[in-house]
C-alpha positions in Angstrom: -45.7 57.4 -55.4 -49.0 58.0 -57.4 -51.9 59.6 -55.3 -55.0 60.7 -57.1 -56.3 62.8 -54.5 -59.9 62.2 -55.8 -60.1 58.6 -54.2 -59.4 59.5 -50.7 -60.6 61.8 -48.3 -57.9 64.6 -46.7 -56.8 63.3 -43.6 -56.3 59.5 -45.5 -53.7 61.5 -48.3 -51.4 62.9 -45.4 -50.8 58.9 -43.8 -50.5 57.5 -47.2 -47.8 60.3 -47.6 -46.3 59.2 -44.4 -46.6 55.5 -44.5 -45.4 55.4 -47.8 -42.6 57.5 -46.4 -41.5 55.0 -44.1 -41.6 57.4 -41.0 -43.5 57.8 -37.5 -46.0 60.1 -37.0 -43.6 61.6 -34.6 -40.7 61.9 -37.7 -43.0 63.1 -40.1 -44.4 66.1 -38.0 -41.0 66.7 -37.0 -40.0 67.3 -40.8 -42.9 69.7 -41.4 -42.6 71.5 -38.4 -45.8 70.0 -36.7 -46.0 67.6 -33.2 -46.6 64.1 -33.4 -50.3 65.2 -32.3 -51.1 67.7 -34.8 -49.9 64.9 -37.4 -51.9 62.4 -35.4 -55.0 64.9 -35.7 -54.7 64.9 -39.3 -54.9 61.3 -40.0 -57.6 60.8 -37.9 -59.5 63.7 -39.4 -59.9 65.6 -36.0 -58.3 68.5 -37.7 -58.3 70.0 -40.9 -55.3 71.1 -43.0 -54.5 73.6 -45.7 -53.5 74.0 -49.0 -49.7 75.5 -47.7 -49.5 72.6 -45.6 -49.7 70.0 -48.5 -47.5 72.2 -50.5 -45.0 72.2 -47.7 -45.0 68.7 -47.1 -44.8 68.3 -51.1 -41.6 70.3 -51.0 -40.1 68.2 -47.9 -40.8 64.8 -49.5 -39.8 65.9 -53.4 -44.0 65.6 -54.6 -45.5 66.9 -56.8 -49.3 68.1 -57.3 -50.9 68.4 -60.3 -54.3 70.0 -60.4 -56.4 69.0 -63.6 -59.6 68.8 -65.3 -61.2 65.4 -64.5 -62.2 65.3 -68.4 -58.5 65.6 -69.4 -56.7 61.9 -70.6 -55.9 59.8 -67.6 -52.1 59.2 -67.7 
């Protein structure tokens, strides 16, 4: 799975990770340690998330996240 983060706004990245994932909203918060809600709030952009959160669920699912410059040679 390919995301470039640019293209979507936050709370579209974290159902795209889950969709793609094949799992509830209810699975998926229970492998990061969130409630179905919480996950629910982040998909529909009612709450905000943070950096550690991303990384966690990066480290859950086996992602990676690249950070670079935009003027670097797309891949």
């Amino acid at each position: 799975m390919k995301i470039i983060a640019n293209n979507y706004k936050a709370n579209e990245i974290i159902k795209f990770i889950r969709e793609n994932s094949g799992l509830t909203q209810e699975a998926f918060g229970n492998s990061i340690k969130k409630s179905r809600n919480a996950v629910q709030y982040y998909e529909y952009g009612q709450r905000n998330y943070d950096v550690e959160l991303l990384l966690e669920i990066a480290k859950v699912f086996d992602l990676e996240i690249i950070i670079k410059s935009k003027n670097e040679k797309k891949e």
